[in-house]
VOGU-3710 file (C-alpha; in Angstrom, 3 decimals, decimal comma):
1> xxxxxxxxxx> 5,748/25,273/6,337  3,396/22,567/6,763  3,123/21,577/10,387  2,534/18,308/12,729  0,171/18,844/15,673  0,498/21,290/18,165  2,481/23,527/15,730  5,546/21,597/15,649  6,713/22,161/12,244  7,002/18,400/11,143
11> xxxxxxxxxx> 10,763/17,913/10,973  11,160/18,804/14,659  8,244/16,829/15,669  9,724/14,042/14,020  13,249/14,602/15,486  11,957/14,905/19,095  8,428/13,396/19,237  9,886/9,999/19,795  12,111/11,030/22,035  9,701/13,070/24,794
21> xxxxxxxxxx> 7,222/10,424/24,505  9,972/8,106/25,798  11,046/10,598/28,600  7,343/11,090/29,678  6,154/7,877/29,724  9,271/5,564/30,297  9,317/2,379/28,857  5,401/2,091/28,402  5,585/4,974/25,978  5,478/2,500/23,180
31> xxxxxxxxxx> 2,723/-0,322/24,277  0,617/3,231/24,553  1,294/4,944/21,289  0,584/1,200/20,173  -3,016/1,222/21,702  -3,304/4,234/19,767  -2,771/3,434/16,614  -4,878/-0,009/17,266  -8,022/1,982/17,831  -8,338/4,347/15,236
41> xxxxxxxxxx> -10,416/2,097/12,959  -12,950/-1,088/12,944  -13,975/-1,466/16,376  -17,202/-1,868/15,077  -20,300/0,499/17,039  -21,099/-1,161/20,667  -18,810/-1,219/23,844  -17,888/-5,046/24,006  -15,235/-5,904/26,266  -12,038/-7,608/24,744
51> xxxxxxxxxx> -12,623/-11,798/25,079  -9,346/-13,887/24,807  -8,896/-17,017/22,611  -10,695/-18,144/19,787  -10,233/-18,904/15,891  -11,152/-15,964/13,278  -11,687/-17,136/9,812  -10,760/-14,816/7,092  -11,084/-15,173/3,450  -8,835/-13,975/1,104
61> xxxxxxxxxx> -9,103/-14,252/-2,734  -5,792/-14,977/-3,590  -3,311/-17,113/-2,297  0,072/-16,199/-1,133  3,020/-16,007/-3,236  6,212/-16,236/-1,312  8,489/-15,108/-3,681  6,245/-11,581/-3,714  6,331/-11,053/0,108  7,928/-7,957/0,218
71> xxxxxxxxxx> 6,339/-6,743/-2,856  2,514/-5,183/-0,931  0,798/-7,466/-3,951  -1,889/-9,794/-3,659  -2,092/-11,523/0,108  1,134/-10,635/0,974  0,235/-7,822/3,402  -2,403/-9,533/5,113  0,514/-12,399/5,862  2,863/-9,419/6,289
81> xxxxxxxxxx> 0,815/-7,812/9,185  0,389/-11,038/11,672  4,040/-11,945/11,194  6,048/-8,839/10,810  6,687/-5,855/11,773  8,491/-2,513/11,413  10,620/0,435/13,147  7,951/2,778/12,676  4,043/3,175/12,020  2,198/5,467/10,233
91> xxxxxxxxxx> -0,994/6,366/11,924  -4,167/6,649/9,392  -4,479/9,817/8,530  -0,991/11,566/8,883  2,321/11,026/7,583  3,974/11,453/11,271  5,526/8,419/12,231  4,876/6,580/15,494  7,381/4,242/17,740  7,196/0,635/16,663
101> xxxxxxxxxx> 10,382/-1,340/17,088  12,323/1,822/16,962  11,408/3,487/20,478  13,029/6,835/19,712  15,062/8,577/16,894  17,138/11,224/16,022  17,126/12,728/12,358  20,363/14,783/11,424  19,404/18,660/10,920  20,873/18,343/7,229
111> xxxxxxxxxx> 18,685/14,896/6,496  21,462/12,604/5,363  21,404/10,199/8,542  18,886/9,157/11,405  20,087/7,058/14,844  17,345/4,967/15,807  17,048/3,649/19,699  15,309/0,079/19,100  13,274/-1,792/21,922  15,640/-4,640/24,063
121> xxxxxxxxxx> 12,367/-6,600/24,521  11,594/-8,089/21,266  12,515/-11,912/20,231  11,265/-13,417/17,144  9,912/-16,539/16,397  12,591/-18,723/16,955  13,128/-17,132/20,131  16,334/-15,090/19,116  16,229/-11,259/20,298  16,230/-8,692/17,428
131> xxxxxxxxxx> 19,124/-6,560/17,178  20,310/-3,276/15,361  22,194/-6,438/13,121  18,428/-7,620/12,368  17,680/-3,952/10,947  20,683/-3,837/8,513  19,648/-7,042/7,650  16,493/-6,267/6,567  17,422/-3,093/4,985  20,264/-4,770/3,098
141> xxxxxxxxxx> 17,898/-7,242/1,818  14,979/-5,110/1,033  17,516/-2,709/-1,588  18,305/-6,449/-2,998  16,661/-6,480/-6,315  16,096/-10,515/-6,178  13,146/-9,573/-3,751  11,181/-6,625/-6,280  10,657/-4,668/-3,202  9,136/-1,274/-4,488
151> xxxxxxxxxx> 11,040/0,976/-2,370  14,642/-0,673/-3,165  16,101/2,239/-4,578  15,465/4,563/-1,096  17,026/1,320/0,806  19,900/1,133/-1,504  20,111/5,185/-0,508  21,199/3,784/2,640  25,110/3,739/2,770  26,079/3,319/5,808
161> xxxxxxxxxx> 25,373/0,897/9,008  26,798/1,551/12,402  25,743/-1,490/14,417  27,907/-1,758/17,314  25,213/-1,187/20,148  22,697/-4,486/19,432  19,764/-1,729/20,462  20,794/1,149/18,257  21,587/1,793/15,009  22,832/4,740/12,963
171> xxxxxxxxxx> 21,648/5,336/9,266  23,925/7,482/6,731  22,511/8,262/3,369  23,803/8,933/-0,307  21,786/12,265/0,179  18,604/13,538/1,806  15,731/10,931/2,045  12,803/13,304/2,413  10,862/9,711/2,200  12,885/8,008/4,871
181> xxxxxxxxxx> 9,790/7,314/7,488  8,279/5,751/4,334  10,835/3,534/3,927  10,621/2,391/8,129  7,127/1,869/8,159  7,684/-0,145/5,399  10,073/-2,597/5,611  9,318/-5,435/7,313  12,238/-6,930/10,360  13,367/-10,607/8,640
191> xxxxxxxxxx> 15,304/-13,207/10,348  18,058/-13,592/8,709  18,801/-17,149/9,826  15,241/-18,189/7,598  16,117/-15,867/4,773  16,177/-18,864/2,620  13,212/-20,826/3,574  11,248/-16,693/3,256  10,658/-16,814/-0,750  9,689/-20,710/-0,883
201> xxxxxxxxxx> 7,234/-20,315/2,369  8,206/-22,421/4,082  9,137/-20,408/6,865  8,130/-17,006/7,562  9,460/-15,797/10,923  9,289/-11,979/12,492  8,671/-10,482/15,788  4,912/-10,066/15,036  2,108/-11,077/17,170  1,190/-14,207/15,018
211> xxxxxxxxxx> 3,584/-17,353/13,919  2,994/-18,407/10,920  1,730/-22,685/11,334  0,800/-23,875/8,156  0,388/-23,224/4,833  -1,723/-25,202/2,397  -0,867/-23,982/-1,435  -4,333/-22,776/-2,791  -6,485/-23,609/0,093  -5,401/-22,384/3,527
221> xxxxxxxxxx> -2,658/-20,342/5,310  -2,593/-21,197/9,375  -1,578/-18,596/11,806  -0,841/-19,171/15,665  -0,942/-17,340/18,629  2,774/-15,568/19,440  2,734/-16,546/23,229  6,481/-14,401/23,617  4,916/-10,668/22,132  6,664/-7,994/23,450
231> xxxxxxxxxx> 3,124/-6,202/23,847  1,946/-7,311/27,536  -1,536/-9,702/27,196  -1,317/-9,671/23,700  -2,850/-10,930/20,896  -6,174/-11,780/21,935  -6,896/-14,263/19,304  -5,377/-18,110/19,866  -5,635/-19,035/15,441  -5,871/-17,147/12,092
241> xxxxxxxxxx> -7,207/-18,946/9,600  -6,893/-17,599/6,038  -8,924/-19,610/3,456  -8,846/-19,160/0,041  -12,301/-18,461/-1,557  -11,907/-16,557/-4,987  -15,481/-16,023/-5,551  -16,513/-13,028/-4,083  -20,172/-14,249/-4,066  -18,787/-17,127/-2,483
251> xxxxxxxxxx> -17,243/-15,146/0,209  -20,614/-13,453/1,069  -22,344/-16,810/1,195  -19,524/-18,057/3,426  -19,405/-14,573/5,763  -23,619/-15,072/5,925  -23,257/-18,527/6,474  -20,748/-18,403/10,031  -17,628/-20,007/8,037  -15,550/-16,884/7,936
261> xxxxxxxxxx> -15,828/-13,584/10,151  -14,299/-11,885/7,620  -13,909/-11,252/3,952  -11,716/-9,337/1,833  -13,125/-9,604/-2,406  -16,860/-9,184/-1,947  -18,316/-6,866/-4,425  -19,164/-3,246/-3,958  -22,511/-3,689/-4,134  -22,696/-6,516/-1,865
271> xxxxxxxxxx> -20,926/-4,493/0,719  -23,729/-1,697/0,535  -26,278/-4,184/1,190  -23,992/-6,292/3,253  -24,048/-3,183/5,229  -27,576/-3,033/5,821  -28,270/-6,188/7,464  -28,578/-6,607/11,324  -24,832/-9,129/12,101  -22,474/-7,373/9,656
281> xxxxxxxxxx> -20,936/-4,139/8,824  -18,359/-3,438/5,778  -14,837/-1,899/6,883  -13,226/0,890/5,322  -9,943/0,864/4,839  -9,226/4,774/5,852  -5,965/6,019/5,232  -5,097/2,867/2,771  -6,153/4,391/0,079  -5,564/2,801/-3,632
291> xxxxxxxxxx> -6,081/4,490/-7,343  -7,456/2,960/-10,270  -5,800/3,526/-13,499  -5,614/3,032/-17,284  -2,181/2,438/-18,274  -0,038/2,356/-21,349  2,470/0,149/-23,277  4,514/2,720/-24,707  6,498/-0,331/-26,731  2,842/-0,218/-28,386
301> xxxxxxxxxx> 3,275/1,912/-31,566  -0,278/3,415/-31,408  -0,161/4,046/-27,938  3,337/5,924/-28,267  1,702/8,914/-29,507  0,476/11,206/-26,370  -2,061/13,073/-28,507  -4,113/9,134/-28,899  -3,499/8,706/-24,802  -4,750/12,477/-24,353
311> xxxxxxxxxx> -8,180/11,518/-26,297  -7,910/8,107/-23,749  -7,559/10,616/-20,563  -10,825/12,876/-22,391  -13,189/9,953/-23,399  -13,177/8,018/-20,041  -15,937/8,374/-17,414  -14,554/8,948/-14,370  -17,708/9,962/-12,499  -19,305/6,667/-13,821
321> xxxxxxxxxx> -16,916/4,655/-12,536  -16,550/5,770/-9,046  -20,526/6,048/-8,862  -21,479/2,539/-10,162  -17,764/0,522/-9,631  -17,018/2,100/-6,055  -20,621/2,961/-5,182  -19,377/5,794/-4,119  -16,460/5,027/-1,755  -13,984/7,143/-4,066
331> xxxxxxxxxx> -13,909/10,098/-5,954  -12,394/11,068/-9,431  -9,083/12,186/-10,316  -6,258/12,990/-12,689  -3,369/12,798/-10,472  -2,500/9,495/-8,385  -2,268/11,866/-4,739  -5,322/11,537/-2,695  -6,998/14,417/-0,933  -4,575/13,538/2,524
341> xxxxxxxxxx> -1,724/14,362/0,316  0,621/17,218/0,246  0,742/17,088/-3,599  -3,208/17,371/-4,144  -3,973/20,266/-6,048  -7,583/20,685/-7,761  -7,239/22,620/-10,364  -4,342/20,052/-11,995  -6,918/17,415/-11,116  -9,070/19,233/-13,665
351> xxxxxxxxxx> -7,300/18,926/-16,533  -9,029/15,400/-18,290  -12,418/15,746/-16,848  -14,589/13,720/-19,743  -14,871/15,653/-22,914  -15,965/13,454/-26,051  -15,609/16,341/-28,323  -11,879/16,986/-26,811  -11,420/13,582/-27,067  -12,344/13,247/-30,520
361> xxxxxxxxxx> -10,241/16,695/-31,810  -7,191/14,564/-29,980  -7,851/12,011/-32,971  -8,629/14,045/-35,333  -5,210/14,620/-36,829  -3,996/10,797/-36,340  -4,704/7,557/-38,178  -7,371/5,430/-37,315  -5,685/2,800/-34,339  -6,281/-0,496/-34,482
371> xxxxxxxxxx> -7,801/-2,564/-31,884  -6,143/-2,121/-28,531  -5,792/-5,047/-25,998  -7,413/-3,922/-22,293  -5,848/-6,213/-19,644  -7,447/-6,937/-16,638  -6,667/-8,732/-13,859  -9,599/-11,287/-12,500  -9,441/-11,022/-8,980  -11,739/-8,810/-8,312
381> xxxxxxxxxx> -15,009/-7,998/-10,215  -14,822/-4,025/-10,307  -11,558/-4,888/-12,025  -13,653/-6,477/-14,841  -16,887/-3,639/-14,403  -14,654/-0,767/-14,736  -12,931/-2,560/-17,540  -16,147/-2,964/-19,715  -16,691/0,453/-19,096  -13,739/2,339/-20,366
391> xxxxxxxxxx> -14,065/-0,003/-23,281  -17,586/1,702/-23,819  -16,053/5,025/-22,955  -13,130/4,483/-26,002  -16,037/3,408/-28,656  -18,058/6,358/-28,383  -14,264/8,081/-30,204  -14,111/5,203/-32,406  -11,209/3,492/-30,735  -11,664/-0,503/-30,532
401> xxxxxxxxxx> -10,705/-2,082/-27,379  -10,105/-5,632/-27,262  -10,616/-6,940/-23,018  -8,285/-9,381/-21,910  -8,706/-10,975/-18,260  -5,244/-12,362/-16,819  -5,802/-14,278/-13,214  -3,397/-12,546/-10,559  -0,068/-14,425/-10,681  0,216/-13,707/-14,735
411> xxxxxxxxxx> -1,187/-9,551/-14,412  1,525/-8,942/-10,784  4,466/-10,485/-13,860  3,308/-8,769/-16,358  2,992/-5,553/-14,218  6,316/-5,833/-12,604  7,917/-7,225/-15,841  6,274/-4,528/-17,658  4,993/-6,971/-20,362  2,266/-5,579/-21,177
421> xxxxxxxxxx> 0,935/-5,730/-24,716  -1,001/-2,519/-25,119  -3,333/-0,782/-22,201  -4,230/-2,275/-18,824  -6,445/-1,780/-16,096  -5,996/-1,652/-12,326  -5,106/-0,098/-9,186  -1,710/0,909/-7,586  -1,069/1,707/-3,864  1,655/4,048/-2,261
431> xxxxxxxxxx> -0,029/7,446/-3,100  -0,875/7,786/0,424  2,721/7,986/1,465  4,948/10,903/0,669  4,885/11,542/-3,112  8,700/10,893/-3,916  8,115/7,299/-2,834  5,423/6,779/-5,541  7,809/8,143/-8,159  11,195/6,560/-7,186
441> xxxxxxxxxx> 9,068/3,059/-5,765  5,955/1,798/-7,724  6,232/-0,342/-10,681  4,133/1,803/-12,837  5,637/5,515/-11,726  9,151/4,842/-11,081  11,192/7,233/-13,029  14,089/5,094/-14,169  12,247/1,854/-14,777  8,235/1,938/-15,240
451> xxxxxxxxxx> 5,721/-0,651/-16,598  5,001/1,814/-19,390  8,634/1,584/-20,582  8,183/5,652/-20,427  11,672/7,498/-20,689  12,473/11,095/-19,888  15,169/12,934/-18,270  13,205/15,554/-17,074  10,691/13,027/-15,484  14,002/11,833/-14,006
461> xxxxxxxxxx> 15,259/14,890/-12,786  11,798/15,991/-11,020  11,337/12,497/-9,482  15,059/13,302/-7,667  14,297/16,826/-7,195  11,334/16,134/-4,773  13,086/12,648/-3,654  16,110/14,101/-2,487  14,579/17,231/0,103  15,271/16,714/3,620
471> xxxxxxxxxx> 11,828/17,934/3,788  8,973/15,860/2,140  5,897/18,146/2,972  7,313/21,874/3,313  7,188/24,353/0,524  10,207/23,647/-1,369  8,157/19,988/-1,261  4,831/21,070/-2,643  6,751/23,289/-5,212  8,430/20,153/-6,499
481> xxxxxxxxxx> 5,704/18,257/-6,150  3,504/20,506/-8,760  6,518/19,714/-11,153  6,147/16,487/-11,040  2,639/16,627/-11,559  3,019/18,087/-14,611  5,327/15,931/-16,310  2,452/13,272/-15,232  -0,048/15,118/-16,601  1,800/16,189/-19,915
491> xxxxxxxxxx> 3,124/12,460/-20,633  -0,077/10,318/-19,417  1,559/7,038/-19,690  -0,449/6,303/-16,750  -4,244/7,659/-17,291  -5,662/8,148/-13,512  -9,290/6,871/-12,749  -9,634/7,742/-9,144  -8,816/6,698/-5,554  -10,966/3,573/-4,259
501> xxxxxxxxxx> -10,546/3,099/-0,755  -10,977/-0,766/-0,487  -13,347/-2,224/1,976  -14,145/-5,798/3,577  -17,021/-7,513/4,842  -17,503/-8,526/8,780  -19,282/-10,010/11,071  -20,310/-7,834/13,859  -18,351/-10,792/16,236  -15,102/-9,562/15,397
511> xxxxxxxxxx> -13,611/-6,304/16,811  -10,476/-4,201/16,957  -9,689/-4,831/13,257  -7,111/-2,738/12,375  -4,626/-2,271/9,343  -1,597/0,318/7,827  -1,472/2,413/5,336  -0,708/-0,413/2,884  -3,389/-2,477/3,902  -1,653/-5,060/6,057
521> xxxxxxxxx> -3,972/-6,729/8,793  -2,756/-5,963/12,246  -4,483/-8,363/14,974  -2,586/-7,426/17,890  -6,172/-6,082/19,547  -8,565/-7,854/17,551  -11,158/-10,466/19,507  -14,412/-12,059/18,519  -17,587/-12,023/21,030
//
């Protein structure tokens, strides 16, 4: 069985780790695992000594859509970081969860139900303490499908709610979550008294270390300074600034330039050289890691035939992509599961390395297709580079691709809406986390409902087979896992590019940077001196 540090095997780590951290360190077991977490990543190379106060200026490409917040899309997790938080955290590079507003747990031996021991010190916004009422809540709301949350259908999983100690809560479940920590660090704790105000934006309250102040529609989003945290002396910063810049040459002028100290859609190449220059680094997301992807319309009649997306998975360049898109922060693959994950497997990944001549005997039995639309979304330029080149890469077999840029608010409806009007390209997140949560979560995978409009039973059935194991990374995991690679690999409505961990620019002012697996931008150490 795969095991957690020490030689725990991970099940009874995550039953008890919790719990002895609490017992050995009283009540400043959490602030420390916290100050763990906080330094794993982006402190930058030089010892400077934390500074308090000050304003750091970020720009962002895209502007926040309300209505999306729980949906890890666009700017939502940088907004959901400051404000929010959840019971758990996942630390970069392992799947163990850490204490966050849960201080200690207790999973049931037979994985249908978990008792989680929540912190008394934590107040939100408003001022009103957070309460095992606050965690239903949020739950209750997450499973809603008003909100498009991606991991609804493990929160709906969630049957039953025992309450009646405000600083503990009991969990039972329709059956064994084997993604259940997934689903914690996930979910952000709303107020329930703003719920309304939430998907308009005009009020977005949590426990986090920053308010949110102001927001500006297409120009700015303000954040302040939560003088109540529940972490002693913390946040550093006084202001968060988030101003929208769409450009991502105009974010490098504006980084070089001293208006932002931070920037999250400058171009790969930019980064390399950003890199290079005495006053900046680029940050790499580690741990966050994100795929790119070809999909498929299976409403499209061409495109309904596997043997045409087979020759699709053969003709494009993987290598090429990663190499000149990603410069090399990446690597190629078949499969959506990173090398961190307990589904990787290398042969499987194998399968559609780039063969024009395989590619072409795909064809060779079908009629010519017409011209396929290619939809990309605008955002960010290696969407559009990578985009030229699989349309290059589907020439050289003779099939026409017509490219079709979308800016971000029409490709996140189309993607979730699954309106899609032949092949698109572009990256999907959630990979890093346990590999049931991909399959039963993400708008392009999920086995009952997918972007691709893809429909099998047996997809189904392996989806819920490695779903519904109290385990998620023993071997009964990894076994299921395999099957479910395989009816990936056999169907290809999704065509898999590679991972692309995504990066930022930075001035060298601002340290402690950190983030979660889903990207979210946690401040709680960050300063700027």
């Amino acid at each position: 069985m795969n095991s957690s540090p020490g030689g725990l095997d991970r099940r009874r780590f995550l039953r008890g780790s919790a719990v002895a951290a609490l017992a050995i360190f009283g009540g400043g077991a959490l602030a420390a695992c916290t100050s763990a977490v906080h330094q794993q990543r982006g402190n930058g190379d030089d010892n400077a000594q934390p500074v308090r106060g000050g304003t750091l200026k970020y720009g962002v490409a895209l502007d926040l859509v309300p209505a999306n917040i729980l949906t890890n899309t666009g700017t939502t997790p940088y907004v959901v970081g400051l404000v929010f938080e959840s019971l758990v955290r996942y630390p970069h590079d392992k799947l163990v969860p850490q204490p966050l507003l849960a201080k200690s747990w207790t999973l049931a031996p037979d994985g249908r139900s978990i008792a989680l021991d929540l912190r008394d010190d934590v107040k939100f916004h408003s001022g009103r303490p957070f309460t095992s009422k606050d965690v239903e809540f949020s739950l209750r709301t997450y499973a809603d499908p008003k909100w498009s949350a991606q991991l609804k259908s493990t929160a709906a999983a969630i049957t039953g709610f025992d309450t009646g100690d405000p600083h503990r809560i009991v969990l039972n479940f329709e059956h064994p979550l084997g993604n259940i920590f997934d689903l914690l660090d996930t979910v952000p704790i709303l107020d329930s008294e703003s719920i309304d105000q939430l998907g308009t934006g005009d009020k977005i309250v949590g426990t986090g270390p920053f308010k949110f102040a102001q927001r500006i529609p297409n120009s700015q989003l303000v954040f302040e300074r939560n003088e109540n945290y529940w972490v002693p002396e913390r946040p550093y910063l006084d202001r968060v600034e988030f101003t929208i810049i769409t450009d991502g040459q105009a974010q490098l002028n504006a980084l070089r330039t001293g208006q932002i100290h931070l920037a999250d859609a400058i171009a790969n190449r930019d980064l390399e050289n950003l890199a290079k220059t005495d006053g900046y680094r680029s940050i790499r997301y580690d741990g966050a890691e994100v795929q790119f992807y070809v999909g498929a319309n299976l409403q499209h009649p061409a495109l309904a035939e596997v043997r045409l997306r087979q020759a699709i998975a053969y003709a494009i360049d993987r290598d090429r992509i990663v190499s000149e898109v990603f410069r090399g922060v990446g690597y190629p693959l078949n499969l959506p599961w990173p090398k961190s994950s307990p589904a990787f497997d290398a042969d499987r990944n194998a399968r559609y390395t780039r063969d024009v001549a395989k590619a072409k005997q795909a064809l060779a039995d079908l009629p010519k297709p017409p011209k396929l639309p290619l939809t990309y979304n605008t955002a960010l330029k290696s969407y559009e580079e990578s985009a030229q080149i699989v349309q290059a890469n589907l020439a050289e077999i003779g099939i026409e691709v017509e490219l079709t840029p979308v800016d971000n608010a029409t490709f996140v409806k189309q993607l979730i809406g699954g309106q899609f009007p032949g092949l698109w390209l572009t990256d999907h997140s959630w990979a890093q986390f346990l590999p049931s949560t991909l399959t039963i979560s993400a708008y392009p995978f999920n086995a009952r409902k997918n972007t691709s409009h893809f429909e099998s039973p047996a997809y189904v059935a392996a989806a819920d087979a490695a779903w519904q194991l109290p385990d998620g990374t023993g071997p009964d995991a990894v076994r299921a896992y395999q099957a479910l690679s395989d009816q990936l690999l056999d169907n290809l409505f999704l065509i898999e590019i590679g991972v692309r961990l995504a990066q930022a620019g930075a001035t060298r002012q601002l340290h402690g940077l950190d983030w979660t697996k889903r990207r979210e931008t946690v401040l709680t150490q960050a300063f700027l001196a």
